[in-house]
LUMDREN-463224 format. One line per 3 residues: number of its first residue (from 1); their letters; for each residue z, y, x of N, C-alpha, C, O. Coordinates in steps of 0.05 Angstrom, whole numbers, m for minus. Example, Ala and Ser with C-alpha at 12.3 -4.5 7.8 and 13.67 -1.06 7.14 Angstrom:
2
1) AS) 156,m114,264,156,m90,246,156,m66,264,169,m66,285  142,m45,257,143,m21,273,157,1,258,161,23,268 .
REM end
This chain:
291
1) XXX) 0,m24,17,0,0,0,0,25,18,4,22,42  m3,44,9,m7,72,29,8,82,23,17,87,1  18,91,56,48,103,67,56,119,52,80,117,45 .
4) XXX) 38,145,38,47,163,32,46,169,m5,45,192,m16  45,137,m23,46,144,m56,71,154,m53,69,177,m62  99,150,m45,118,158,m52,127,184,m52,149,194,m59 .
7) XXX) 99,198,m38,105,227,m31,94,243,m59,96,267,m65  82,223,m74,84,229,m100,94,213,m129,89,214,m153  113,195,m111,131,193,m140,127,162,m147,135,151,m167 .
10) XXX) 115,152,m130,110,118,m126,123,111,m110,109,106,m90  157,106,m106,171,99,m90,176,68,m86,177,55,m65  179,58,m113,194,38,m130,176,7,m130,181,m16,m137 .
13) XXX) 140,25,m110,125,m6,m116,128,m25,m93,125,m22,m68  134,m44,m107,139,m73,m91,111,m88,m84,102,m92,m61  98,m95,m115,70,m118,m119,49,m104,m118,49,m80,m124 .
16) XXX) 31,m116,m111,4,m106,m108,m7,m104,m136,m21,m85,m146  2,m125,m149,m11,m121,m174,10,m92,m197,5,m89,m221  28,m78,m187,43,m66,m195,22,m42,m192,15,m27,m209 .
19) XXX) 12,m43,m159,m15,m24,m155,m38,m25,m178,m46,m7,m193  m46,m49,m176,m68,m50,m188,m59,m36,m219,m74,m17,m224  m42,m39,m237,m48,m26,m266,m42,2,m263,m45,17,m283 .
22) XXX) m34,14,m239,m30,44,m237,m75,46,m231,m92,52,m248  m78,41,m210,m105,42,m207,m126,35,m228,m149,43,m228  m114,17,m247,m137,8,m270,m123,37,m290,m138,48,m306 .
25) XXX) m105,42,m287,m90,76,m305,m119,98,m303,m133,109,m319  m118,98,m278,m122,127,m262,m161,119,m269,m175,140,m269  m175,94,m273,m204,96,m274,m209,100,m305,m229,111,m314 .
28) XXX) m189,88,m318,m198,82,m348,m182,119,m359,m191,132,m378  m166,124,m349,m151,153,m366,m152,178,m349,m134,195,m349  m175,179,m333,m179,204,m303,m173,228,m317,m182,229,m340 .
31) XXX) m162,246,m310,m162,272,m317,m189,284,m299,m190,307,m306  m210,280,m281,m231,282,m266,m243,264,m259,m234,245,m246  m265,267,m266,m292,249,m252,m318,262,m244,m332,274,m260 .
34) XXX) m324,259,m215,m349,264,m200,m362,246,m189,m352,232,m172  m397,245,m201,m402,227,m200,m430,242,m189,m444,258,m201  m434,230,m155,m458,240,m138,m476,221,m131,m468,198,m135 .
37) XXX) m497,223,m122,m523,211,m107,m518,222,m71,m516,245,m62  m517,202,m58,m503,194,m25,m534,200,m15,m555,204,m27  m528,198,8,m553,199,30,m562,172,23,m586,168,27 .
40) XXX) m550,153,13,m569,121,13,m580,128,m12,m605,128,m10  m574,135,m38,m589,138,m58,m567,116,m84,m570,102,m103  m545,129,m67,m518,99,m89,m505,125,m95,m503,145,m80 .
43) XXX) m495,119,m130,m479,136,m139,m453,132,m134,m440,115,m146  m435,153,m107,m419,150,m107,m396,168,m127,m402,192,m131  m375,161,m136,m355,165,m160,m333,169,m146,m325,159,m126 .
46) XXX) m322,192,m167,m291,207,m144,m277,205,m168,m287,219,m185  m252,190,m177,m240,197,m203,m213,203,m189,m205,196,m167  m198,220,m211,m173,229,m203,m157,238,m232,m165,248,m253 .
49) XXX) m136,230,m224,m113,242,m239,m86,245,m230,m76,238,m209  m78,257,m250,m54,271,m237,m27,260,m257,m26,256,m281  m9,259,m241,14,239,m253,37,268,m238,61,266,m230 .
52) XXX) 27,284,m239,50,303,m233,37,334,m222,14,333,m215  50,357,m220,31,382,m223,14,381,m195,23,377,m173  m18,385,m203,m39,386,m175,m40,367,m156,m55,369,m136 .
55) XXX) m20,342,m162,m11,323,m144,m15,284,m164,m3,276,m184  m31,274,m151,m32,243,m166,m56,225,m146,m61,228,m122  m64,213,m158,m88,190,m154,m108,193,m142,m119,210,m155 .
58) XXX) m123,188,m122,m156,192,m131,m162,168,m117,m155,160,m95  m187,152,m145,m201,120,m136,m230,141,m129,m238,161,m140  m244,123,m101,m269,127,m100,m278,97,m106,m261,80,m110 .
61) XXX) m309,92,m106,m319,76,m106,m350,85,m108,m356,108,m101  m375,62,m121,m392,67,m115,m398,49,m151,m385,30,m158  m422,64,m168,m432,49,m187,m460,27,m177,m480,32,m164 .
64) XXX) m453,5,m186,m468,m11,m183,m499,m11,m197,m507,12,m201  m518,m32,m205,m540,m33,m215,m537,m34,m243,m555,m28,m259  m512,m43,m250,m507,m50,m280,m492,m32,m285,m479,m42,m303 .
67) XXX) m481,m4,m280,m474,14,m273,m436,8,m280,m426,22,m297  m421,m10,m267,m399,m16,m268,m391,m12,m242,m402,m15,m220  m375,m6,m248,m357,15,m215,m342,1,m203,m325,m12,m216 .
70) XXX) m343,m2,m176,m339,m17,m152,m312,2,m137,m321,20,m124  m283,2,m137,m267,18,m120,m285,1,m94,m299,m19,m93  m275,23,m74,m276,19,m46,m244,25,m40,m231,6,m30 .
73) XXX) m232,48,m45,m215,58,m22,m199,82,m46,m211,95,m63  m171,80,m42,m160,105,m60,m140,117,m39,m132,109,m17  m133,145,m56,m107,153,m33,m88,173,m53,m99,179,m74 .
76) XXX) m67,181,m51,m49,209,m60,m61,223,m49,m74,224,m28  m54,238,m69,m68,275,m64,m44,294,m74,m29,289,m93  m45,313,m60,m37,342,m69,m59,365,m60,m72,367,m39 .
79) XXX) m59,377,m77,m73,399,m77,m66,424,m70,m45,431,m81  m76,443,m55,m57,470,m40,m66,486,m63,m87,481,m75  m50,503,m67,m59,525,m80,m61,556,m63,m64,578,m73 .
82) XXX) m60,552,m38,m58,584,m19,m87,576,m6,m100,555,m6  m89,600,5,m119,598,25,m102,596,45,m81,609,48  m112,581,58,m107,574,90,m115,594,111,m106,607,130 .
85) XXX) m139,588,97,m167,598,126,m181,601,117,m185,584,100  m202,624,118,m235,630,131,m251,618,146,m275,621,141  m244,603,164,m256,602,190,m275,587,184,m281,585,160 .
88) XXX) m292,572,204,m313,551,197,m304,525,200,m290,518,218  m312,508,181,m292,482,186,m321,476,177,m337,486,161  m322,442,204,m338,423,205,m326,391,197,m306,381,207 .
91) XXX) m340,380,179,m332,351,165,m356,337,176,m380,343,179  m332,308,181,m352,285,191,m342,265,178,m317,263,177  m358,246,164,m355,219,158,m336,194,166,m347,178,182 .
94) XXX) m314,188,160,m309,165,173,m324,139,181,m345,134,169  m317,124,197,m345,104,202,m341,75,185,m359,58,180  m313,73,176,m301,45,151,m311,50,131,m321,32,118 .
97) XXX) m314,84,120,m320,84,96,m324,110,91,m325,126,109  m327,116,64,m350,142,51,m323,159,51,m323,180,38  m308,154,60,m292,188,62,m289,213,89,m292,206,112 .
100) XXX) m285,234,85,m295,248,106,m263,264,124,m241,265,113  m265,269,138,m242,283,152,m260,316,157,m285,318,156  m242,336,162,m245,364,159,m236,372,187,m217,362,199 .
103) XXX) m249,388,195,m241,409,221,m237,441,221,m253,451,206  m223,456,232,m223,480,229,m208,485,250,m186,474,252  m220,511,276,m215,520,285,m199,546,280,m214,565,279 .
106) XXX) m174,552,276,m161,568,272,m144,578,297,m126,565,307  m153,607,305,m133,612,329,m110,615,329,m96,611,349  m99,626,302,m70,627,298,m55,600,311,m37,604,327 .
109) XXX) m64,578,305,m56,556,313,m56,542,346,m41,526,356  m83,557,359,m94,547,374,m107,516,382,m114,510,404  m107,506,367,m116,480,361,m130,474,341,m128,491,324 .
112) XXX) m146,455,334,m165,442,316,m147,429,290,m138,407,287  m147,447,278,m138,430,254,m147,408,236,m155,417,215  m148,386,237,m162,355,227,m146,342,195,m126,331,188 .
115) XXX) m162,349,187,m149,341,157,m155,317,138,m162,302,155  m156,307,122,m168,291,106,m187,298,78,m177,298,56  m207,303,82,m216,321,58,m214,313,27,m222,290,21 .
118) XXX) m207,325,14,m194,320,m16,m219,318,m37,m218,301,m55  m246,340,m33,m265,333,m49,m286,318,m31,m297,331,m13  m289,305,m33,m315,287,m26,m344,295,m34,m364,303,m22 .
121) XXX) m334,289,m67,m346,296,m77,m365,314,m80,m390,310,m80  m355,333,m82,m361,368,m90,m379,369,m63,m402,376,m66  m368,360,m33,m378,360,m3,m402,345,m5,m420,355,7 .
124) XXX) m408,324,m16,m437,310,m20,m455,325,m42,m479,329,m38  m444,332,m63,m458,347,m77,m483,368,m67,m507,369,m69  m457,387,m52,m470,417,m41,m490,406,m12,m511,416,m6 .
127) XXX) m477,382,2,m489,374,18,m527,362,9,m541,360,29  m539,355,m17,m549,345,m29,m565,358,m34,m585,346,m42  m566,384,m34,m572,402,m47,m578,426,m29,m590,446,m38 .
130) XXX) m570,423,m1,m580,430,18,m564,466,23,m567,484,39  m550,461,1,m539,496,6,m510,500,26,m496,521,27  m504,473,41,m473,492,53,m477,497,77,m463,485,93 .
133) XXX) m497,516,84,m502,527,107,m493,561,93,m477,576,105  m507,570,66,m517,586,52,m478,593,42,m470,616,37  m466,575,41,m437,585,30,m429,592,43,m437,587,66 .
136) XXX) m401,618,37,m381,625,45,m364,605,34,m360,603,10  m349,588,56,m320,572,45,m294,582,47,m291,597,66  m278,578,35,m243,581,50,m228,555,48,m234,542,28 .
139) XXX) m213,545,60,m198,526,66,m160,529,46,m143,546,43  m163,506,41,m133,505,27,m123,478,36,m132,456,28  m98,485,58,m88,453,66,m66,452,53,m59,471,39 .
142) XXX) m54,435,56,m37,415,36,m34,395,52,m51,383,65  4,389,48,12,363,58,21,339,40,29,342,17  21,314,52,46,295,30,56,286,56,46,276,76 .
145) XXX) 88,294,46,107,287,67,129,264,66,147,263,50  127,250,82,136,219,85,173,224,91,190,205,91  178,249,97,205,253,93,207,280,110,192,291,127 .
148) XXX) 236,287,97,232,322,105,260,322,107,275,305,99  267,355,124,295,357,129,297,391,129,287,404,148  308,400,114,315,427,114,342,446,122,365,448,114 .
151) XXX) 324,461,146,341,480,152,353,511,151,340,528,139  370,516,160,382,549,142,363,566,172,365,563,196  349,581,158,337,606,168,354,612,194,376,601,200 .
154) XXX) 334,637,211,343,644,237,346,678,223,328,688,209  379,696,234,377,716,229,365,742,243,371,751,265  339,757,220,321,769,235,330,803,220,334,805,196 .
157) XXX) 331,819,233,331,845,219,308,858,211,290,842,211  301,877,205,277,898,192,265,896,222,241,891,220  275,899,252,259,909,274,245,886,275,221,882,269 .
160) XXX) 265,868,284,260,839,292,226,826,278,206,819,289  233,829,254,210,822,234,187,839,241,166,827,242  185,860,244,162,881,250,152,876,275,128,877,279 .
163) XXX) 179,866,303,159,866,322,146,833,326,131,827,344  153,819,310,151,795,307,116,795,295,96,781,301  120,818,274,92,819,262,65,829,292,46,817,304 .
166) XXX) 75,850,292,58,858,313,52,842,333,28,839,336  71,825,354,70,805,374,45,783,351,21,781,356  54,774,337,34,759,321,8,775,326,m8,768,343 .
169) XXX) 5,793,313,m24,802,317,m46,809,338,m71,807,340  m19,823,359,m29,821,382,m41,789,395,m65,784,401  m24,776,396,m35,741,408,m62,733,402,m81,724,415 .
172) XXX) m57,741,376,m91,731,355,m108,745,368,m127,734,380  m103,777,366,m126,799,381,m136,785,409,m160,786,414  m120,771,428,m126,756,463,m133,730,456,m145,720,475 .
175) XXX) m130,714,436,m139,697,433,m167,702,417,m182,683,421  m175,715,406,m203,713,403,m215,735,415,m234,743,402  m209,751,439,m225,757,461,m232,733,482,m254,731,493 .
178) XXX) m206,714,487,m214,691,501,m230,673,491,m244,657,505  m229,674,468,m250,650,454,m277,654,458,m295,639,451  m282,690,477,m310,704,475,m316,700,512,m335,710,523 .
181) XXX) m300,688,521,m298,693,539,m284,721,567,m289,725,591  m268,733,549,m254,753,567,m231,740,580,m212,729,569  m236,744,614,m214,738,632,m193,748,628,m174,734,624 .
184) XXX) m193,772,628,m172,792,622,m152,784,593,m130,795,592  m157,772,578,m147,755,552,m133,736,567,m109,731,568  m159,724,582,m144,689,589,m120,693,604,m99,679,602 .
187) XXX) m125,714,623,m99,716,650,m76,726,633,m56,718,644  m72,736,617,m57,760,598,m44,730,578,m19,727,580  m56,715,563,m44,693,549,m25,671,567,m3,662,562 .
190) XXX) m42,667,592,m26,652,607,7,666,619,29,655,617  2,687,629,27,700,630,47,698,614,69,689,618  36,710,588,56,699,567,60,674,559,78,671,542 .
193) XXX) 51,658,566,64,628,566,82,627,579,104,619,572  73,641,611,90,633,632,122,647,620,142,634,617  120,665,616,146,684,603,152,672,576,172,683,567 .
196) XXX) 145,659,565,160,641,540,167,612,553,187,602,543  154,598,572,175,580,583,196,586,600,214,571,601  195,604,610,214,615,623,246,630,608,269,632,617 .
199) XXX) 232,639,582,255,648,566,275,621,550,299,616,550  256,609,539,255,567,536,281,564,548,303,564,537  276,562,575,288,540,598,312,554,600,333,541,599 .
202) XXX) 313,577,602,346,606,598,366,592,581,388,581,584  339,600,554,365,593,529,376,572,509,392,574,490  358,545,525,356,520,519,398,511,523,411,498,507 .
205) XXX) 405,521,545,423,518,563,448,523,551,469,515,561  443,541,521,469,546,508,466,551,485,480,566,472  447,537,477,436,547,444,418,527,435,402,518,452 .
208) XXX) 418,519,415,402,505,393,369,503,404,362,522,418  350,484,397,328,493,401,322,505,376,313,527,381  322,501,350,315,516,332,330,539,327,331,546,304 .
211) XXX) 338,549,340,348,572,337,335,596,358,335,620,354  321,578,384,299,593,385,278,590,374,269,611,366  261,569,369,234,564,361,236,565,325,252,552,311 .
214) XXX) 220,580,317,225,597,293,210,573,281,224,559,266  180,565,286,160,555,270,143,535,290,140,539,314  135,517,279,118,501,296,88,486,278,83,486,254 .
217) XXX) 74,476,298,54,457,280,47,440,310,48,453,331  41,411,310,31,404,327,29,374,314,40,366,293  9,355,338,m12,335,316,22,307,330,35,308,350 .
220) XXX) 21,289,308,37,278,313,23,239,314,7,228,299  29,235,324,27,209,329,m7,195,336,m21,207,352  m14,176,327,m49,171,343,m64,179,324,m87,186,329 .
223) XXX) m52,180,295,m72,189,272,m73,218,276,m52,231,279  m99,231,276,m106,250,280,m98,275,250,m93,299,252  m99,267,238,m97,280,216,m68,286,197,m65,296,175 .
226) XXX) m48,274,221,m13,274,213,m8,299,228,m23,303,248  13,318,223,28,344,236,57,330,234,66,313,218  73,346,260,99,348,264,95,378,259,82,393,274 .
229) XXX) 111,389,232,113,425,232,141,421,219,155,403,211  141,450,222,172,467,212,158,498,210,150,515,226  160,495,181,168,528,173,173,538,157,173,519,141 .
232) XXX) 180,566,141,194,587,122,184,578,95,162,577,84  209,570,88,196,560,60,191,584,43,209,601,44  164,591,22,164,620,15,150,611,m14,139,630,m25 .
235) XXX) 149,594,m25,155,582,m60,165,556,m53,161,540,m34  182,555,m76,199,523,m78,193,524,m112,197,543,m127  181,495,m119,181,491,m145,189,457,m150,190,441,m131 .
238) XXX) 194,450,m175,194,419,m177,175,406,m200,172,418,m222  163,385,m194,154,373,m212,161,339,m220,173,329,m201  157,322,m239,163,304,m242,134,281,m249,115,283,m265 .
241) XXX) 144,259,m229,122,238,m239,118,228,m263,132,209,m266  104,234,m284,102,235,m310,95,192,m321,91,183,m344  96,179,m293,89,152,m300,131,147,m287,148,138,m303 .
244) XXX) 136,151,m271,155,136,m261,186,155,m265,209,145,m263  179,177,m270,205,192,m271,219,198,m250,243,205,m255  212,199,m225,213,208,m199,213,243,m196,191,254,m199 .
247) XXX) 228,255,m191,224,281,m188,211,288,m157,214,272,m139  198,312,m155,177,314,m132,187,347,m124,186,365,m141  197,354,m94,186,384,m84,165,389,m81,147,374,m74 .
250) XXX) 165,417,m88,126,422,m83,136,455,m70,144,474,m83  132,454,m42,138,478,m21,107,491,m11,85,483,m3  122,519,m20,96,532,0,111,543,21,126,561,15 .
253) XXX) 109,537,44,115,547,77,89,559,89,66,554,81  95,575,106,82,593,134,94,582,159,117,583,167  73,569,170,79,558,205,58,568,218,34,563,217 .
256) XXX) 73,587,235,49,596,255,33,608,246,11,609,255  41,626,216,26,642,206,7,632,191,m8,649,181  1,606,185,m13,592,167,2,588,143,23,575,145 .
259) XXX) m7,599,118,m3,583,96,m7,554,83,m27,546,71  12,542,88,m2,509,66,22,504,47,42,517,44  14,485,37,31,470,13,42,443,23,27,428,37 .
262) XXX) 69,435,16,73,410,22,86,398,m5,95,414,m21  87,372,m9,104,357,m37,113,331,m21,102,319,m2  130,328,m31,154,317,m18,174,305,m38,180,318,m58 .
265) XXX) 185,275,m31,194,259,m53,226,270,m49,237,274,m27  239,272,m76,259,291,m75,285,272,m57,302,285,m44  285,247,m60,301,226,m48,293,217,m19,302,198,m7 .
268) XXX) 272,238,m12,257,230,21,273,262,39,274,265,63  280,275,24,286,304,27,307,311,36,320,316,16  328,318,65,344,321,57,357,352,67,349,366,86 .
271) XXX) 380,358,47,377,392,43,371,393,9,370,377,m9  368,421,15,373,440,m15,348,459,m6,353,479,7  322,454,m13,297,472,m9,312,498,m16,336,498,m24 .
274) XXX) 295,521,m11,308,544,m25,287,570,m6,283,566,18  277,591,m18,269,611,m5,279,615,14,302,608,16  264,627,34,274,635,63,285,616,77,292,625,99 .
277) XXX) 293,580,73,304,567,91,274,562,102,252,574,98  283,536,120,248,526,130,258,493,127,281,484,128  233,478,123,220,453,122,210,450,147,196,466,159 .
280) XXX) 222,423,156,217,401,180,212,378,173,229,367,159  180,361,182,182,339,170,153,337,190,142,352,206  146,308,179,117,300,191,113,295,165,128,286,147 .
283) XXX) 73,305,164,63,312,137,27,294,146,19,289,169  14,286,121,m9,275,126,m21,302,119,m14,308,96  m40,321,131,m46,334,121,m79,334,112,m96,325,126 .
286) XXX) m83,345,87,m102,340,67,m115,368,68,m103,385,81  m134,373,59,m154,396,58,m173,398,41,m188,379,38  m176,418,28,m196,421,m6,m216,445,m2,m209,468,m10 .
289) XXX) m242,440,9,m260,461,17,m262,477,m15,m265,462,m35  m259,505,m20,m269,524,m31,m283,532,m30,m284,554,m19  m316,511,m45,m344,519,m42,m345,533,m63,m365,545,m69 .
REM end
């Protein structure tokens, strides 16, 4: 079964066949169905529903000659509701099967962000059709988190926050002169590394590490598409699995100045969510192109 149903409210399954009538649920009562023509010329089928808010099911498969539908492969979903990103994000095919993974270079982050893409669908469509060169996209990521741990905020005043803002903007401003190639960026970023490990190694010595390191994101384990992050929780809502009666967090956090969404099984959680604390956890993260 896949690691992460419980991150929406399927904690409790034991049997496969316990799987199977949730999956025969979700083809025969979809709250969504997209149904495309593939580069081979097979109609492939995206059905989804939702067993809790923006968050549930989705079976793919492929219709056959007698036009009866074949699953291949399903997964949980949550859906972000913030824009992430602008930037240009490139999707490539997995090579097991017809689902695709997402890329996006975002400098805030400085790293490649690798996601799991949420519409397939909608991505074969426009792909089909020959127009997603011709789009403007934005990106909305979204996690499901396999367990989480919440902590009480770092105390920042009116300055603190302002020069916090600015230092942010400035970084971005040298990071995408370096991205153009300016030395003067690159030598100027490295310094400041050098002077943030250096401040690190000071105050490691008598203080908390989260009490220096405010926010994080970084890729966790061999799957490319899992994050180790921590950051400011800035909406907290709850929803409930409307099949199992499982209650669900559904957090919007800022890490590193990125907006995403995470949902999170309320018994995987531990802490009291709440504005202004922050969320620590490892998350599968998911991505929903805005064509």
């Amino acid at each position: 079964m896949h690691k992460y149903l419980k991150s929406v409210g399927f904690s409790r399954l034991e049997r496969k066949s316990e799987l199977e009538k949730i999956l025969a649920e979700v083809t025969e009562h979809y709250d969504r169905k997209k149904i495309v023509e593939n580069e081979e010329g097979h109609l492939f089928a995206e059905i989804s529903k939702e067993f809790g808010y923006d968050c549930g099911i989705t079976v793919c498969g492929e219709y056959d000659e007698n036009n009866v539908f074949q699953m291949e492969y399903y997964f949980p979903y949550f859906s972000g509701s913030q824009i992430t990103s602008h930037e240009e994000i490139i999707v490539e095919r997995h090579a097991g099967k017809e689902s695709f993974a997402g890329a996006c270079d975002d400098m805030r982050v400085g790293i490649s962000l690798i996601f799991y893409l949420l519409n397939a669908g909608d991505y074969l469509n426009v792909c089909r059709k020959g127009m997603l060169r011709e789009l403007n996209t934005s990106l909305s990521l979204s996690g499901l988190a396999d367990s989480g741990t919440i902590l009480l905020p770092l105390r920042k005043d009116v300055k603190q926050l302002e020069a916090d803002r600015k230092q942010s903007q400035q970084r971005n401003s040298l990071l995408a002169a370096a991205r153009n190639g300016d030395e003067e960026a690159m030598e100027s970023l490295t310094m400041e590394d050098i002077d943030i490990y250096t401040m690190i190694s000071r105050r490691i010595r008598h203080e908390d590490v989260y009490s220096i390191v405010d926010s994080y994101l970084m890729p966790y384990g061999i799957e490319c598409d899992q994050y180790n992050l921590m950051g400011e929780i800035t909406e907290c809502s709850t929803t409930v699995n409307s099949l199992t009666g499982e209650k669900l967090y559904q957090l919007g956090i800022t890490t590193n100045d990125i907006p995403l969404d995470i949902c999170v099984n309320e018994k995987d959680l531990y802490g009291i969510p709440e504005v202004g604390r922050r969320f620590k956890g490892v998350v599968w993260l998911q991505g929903l192109i805005n064509f």
